[in-house]
TIVO-965148 format. One line per field, with one value per residue: residue number from 0; x, y, z of N, C-alpha, C in turn; residue in three letters. Coordinates in pm, 1 decimal, padded with zeros to 6 digits, always signed. Layout:
# TIVO-965148
seq <- (NUM, ...)
nX <- (X, ...)
nY <- (Y, ...)
nZ <- (Z, ...)
caX <- (X, ...)
caY <- (Y, ...)
caZ <- (Z, ...)
cX <- (X, ...)
cY <- (Y, ...)
cZ <- (Z, ...)
type <- (ala, ...)
# end
This chain:
# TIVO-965148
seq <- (0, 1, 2, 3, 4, 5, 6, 7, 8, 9, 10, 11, 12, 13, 14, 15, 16, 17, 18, 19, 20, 21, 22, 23, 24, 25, 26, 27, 28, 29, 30, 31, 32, 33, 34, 35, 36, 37, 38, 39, 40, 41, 42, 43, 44, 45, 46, 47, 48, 49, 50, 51, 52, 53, 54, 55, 56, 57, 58, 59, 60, 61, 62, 63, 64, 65, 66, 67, 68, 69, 70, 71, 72, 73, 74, 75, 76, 77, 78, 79, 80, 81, 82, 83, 84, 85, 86, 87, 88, 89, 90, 91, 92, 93, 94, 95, 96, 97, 98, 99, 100, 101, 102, 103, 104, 105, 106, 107, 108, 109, 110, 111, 112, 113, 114, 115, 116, 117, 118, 119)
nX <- (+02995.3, +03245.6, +03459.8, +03661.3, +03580.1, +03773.5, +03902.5, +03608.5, +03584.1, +03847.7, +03779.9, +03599.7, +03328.5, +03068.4, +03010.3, +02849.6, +02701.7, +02576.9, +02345.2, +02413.0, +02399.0, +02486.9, +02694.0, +02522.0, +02403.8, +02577.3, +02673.3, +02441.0, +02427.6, +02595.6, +02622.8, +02350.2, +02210.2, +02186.4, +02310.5, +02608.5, +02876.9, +02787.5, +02880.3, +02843.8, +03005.0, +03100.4, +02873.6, +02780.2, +02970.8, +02911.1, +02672.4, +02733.9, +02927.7, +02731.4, +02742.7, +02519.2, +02309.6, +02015.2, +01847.8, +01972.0, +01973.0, +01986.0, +02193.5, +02341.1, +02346.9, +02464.4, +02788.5, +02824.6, +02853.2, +03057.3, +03262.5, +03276.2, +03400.2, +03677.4, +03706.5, +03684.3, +03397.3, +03280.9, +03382.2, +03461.5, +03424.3, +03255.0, +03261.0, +03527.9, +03517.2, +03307.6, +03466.8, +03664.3, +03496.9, +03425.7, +03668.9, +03712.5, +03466.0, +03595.1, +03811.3, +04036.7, +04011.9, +03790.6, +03691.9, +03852.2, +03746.9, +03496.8, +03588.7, +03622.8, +03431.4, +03220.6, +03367.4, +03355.4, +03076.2, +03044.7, +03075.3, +03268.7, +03543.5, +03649.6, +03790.8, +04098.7, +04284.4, +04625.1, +04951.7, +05281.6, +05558.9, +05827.6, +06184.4, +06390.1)
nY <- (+04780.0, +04796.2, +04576.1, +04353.0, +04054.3, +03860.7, +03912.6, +03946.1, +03692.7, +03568.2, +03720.7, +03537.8, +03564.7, +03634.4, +03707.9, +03871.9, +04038.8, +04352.0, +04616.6, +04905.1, +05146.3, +05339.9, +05417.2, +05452.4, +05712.7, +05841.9, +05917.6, +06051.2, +06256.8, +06425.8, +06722.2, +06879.0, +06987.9, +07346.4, +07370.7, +07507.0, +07398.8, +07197.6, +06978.6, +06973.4, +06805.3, +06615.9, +06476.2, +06377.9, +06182.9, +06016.1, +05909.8, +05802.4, +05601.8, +05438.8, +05460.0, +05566.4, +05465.5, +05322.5, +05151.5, +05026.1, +04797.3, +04596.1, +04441.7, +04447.8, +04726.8, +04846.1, +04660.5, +04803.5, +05013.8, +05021.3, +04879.9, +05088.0, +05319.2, +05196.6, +04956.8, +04663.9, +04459.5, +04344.3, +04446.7, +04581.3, +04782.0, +05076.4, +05284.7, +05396.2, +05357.8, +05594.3, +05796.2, +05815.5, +05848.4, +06131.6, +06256.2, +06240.2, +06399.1, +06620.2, +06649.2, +06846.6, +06763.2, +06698.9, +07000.6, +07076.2, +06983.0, +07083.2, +07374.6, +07364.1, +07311.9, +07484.2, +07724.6, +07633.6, +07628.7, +07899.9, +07933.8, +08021.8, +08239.0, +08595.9, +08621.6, +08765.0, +08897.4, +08878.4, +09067.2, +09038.3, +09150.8, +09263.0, +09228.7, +09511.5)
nZ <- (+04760.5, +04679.0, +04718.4, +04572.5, +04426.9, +04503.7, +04723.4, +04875.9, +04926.0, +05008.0, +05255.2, +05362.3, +05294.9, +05054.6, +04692.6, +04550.9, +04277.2, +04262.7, +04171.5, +03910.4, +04056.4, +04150.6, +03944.8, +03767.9, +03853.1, +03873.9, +03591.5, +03525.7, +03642.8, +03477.5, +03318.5, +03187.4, +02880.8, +02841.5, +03071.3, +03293.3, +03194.0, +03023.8, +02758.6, +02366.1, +02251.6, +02436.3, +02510.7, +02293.0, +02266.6, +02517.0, +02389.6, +02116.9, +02224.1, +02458.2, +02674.9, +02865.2, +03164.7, +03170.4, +03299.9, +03605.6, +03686.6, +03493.1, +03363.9, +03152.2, +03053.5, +03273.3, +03211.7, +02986.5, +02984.5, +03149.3, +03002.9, +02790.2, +02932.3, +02960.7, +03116.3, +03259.1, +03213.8, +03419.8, +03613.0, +03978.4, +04118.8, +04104.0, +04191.5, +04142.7, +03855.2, +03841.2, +03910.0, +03661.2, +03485.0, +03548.8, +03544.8, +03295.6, +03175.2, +03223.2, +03078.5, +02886.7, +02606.8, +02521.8, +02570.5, +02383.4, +02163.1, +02182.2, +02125.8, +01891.3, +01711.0, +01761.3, +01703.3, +01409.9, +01349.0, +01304.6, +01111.7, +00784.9, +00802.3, +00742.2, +00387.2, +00308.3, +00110.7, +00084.6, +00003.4, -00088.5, +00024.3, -00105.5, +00027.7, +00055.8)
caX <- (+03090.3, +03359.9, +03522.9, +03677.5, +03546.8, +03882.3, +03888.5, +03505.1, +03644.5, +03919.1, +03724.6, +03501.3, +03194.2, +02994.9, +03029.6, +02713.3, +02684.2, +02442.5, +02293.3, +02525.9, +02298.4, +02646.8, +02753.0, +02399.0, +02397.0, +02721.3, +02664.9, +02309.2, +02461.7, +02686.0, +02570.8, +02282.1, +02206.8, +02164.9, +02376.5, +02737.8, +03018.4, +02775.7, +02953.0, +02798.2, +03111.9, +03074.2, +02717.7, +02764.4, +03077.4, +02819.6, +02545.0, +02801.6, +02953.1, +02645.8, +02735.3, +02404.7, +02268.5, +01867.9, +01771.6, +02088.1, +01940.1, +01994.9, +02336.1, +02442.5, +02393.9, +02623.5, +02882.5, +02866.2, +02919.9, +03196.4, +03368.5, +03261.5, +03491.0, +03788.3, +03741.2, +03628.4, +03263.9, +03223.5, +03507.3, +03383.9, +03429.8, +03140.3, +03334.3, +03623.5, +03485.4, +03260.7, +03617.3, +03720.1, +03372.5, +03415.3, +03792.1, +03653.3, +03362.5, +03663.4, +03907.6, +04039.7, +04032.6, +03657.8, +03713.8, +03908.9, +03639.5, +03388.7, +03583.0, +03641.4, +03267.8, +03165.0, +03412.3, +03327.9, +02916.4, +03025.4, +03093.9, +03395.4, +03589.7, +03653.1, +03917.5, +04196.5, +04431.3, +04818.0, +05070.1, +05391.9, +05639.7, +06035.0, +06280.7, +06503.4)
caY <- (+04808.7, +04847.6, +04492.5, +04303.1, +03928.7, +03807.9, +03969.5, +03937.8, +03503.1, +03566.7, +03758.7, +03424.1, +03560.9, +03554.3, +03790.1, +03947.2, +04177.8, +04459.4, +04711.0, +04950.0, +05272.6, +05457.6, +05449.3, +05532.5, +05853.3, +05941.2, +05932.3, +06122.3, +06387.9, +06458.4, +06878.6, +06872.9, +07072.0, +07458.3, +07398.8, +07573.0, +07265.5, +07109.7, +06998.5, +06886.6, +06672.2, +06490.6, +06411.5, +06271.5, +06058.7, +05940.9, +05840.3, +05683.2, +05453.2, +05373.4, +05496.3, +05577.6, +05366.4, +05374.7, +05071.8, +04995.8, +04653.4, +04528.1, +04392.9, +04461.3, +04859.6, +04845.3, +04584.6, +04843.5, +05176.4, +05067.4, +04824.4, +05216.5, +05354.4, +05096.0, +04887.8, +04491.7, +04468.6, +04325.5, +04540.4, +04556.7, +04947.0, +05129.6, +05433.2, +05435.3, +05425.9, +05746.8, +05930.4, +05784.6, +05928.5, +06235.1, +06294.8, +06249.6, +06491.9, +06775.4, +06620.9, +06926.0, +06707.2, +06761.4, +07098.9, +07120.4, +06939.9, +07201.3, +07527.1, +07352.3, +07274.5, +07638.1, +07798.0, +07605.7, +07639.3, +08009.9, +07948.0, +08090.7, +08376.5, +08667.4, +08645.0, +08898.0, +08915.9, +08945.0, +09089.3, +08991.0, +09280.3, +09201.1, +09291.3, +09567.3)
caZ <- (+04867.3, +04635.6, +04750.9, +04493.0, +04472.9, +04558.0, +04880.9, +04947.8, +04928.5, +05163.1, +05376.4, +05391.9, +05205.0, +04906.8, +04609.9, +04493.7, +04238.8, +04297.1, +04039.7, +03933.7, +04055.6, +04186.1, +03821.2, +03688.9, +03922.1, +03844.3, +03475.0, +03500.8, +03704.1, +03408.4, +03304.8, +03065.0, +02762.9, +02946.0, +03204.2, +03305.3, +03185.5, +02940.5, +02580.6, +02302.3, +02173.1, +02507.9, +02490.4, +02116.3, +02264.5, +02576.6, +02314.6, +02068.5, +02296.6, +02507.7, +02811.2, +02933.1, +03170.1, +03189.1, +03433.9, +03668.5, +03750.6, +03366.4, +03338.9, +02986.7, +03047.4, +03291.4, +03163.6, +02784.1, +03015.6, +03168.5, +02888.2, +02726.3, +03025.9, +02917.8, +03250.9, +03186.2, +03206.2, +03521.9, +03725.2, +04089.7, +04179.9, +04051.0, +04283.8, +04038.7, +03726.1, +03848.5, +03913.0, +03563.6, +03384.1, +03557.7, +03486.4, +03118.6, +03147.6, +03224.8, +02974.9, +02720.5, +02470.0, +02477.7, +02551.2, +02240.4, +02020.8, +02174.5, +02052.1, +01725.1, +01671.7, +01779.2, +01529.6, +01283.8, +01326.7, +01308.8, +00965.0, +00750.5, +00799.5, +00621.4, +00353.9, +00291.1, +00004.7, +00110.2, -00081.0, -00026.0, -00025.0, -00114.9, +00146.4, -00050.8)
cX <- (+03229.5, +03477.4, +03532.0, +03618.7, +03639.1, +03854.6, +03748.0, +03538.4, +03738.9, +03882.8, +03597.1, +03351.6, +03188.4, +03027.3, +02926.8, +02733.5, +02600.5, +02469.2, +02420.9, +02439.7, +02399.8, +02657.9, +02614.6, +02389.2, +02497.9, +02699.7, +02554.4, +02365.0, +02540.7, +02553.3, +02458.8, +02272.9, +02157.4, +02227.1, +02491.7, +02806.7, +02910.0, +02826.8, +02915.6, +02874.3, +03104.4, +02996.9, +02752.8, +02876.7, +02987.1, +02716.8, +02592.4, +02842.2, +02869.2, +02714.5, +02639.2, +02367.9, +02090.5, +01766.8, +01915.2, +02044.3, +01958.1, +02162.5, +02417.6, +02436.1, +02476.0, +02742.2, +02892.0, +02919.7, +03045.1, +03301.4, +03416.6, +03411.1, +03641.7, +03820.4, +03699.9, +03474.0, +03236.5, +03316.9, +03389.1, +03324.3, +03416.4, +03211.6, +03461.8, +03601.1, +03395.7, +03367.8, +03665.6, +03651.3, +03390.4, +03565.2, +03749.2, +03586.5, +03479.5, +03779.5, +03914.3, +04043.5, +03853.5, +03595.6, +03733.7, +03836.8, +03525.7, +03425.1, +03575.6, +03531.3, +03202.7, +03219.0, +03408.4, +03154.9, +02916.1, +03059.4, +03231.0, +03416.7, +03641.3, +03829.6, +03992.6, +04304.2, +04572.9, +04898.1, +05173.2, +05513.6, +05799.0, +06128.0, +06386.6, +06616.7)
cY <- (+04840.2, +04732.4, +04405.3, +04116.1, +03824.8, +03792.4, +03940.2, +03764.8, +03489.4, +03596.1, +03641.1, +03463.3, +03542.0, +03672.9, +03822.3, +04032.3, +04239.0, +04520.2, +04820.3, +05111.9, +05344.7, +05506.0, +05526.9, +05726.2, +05898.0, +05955.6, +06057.1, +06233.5, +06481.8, +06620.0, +06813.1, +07018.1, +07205.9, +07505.4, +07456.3, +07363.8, +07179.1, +07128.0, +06897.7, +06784.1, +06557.6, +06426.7, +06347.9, +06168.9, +05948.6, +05846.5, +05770.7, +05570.5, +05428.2, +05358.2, +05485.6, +05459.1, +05409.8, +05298.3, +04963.1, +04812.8, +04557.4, +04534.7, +04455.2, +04573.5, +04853.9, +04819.5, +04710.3, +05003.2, +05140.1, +04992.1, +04997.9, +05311.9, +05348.9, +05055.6, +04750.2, +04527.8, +04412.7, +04403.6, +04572.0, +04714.4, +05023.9, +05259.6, +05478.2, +05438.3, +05539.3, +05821.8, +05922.9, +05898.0, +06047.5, +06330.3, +06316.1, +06369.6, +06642.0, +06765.2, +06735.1, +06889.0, +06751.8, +06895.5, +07188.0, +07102.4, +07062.7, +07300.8, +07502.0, +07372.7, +07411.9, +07717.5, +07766.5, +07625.2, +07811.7, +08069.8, +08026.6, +08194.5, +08447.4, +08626.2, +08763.6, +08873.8, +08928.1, +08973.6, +09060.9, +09108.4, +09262.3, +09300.0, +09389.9, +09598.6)
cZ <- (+04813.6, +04650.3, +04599.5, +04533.8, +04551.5, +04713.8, +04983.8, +04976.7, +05021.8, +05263.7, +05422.5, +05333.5, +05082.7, +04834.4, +04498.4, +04390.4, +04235.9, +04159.9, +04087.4, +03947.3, +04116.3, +04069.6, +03754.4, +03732.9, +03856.4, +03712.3, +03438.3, +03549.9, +03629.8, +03377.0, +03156.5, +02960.6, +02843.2, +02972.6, +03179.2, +03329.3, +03061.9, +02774.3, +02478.0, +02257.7, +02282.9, +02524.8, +02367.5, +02182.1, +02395.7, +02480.4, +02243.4, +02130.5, +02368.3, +02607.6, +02931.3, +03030.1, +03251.8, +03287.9, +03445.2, +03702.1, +03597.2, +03369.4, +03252.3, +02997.5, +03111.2, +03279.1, +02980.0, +02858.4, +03088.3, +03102.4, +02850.0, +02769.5, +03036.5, +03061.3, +03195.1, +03267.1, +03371.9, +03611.7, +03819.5, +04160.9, +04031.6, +04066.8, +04163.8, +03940.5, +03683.1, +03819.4, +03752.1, +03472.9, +03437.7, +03521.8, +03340.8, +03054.8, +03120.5, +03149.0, +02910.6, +02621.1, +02395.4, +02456.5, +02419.9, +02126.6, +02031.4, +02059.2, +01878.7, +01637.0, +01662.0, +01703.1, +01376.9, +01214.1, +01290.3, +01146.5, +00911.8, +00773.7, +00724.6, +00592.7, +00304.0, +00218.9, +00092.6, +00049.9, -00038.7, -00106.7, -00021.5, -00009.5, +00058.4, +00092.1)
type <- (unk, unk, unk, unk, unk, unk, unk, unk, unk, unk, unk, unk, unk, unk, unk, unk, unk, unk, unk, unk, unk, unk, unk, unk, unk, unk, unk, unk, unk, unk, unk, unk, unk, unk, unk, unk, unk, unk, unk, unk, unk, unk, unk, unk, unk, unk, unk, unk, unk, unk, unk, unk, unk, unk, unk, unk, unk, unk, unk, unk, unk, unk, unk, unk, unk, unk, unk, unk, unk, unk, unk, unk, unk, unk, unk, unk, unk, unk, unk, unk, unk, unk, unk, unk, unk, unk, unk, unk, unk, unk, unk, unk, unk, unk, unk, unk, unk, unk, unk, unk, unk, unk, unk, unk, unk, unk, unk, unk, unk, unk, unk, unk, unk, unk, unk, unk, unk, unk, unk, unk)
# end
C-alpha cells in the first residue's frame, strides 16, 4: 500500500510486509537484449549488484535490490524505488558507458601522421 509502518501504528493497525512483486515487475519490465532502450552497461550493473529479483516472496532478493537501489533494505514503498530503478535505466551515465563500449568494440582508429607547420 505504500504506508509506512509508522503511520500503518497510528492509523491503529498492523504492519505486514507483503512480497515485493511491484518491484519485481518493475525491474523485469526493464528493455531486454533486442529491444529499443536496451544497454548492455546497465544489464552488467543489474547483474553485478543483484538487482534481479527472481521469487518476490524471498526476502533477501528484495532487501539486496533495493539496499542495490541505495534505499535500507526493508524501506516500505516498493512504488518509489520503481521511479528510482527507472530514473536509473534512462540515466546518461549509462548512456555514456554504452557509446564508450560500442566505440571501443569498434576497435582502433585509423592513425594519421601530423606535421606541425611553423607560423612564419
Amino acid at each position: 500500500m505504500g504506508m509506512s509502518p509508522e503511520a500503518c501504528h497510528n492509523g491503529g493497525g498492523q504492519f505486514i510486509r507483503t512480497a515485493c512483486i511491484t518491484l519485481q515487475r518493475c525491474i523485469d519490465a526493464r528493455p531486454r537484449e533486442g529491444e529499443d532502450g536496451y544497454k548492455e552497461t546497465f544489464e552488467e550493473w543489474v547483474n553485478e549488484n543483484e538487482v534481479e529479483i527472481y521469487d518476490p516472496f524471498i526476502e533477501e532478493q528484495c532487501e539486496q535490490a533495493r539496499v542495490a537501489l541505495d534505499y535500507d533494505a526493508d524501506y516500505y514503498d516498493d512504488y518509489e524505488i520503481c521511479d528510482t530503478f527507472n530514473e536509473l535505466l534512462c540515466d546518461e551515465f549509462f548512456e555514456d558507458l554504452q557509446w564508450l563500449e560500442d566505440e571501443a568494440s569498434e576497435g582502433p582508429g585509423t592513425f594519421e601522421q601530423v606535421t606541425y607547420k611553423p607560423i612564419e
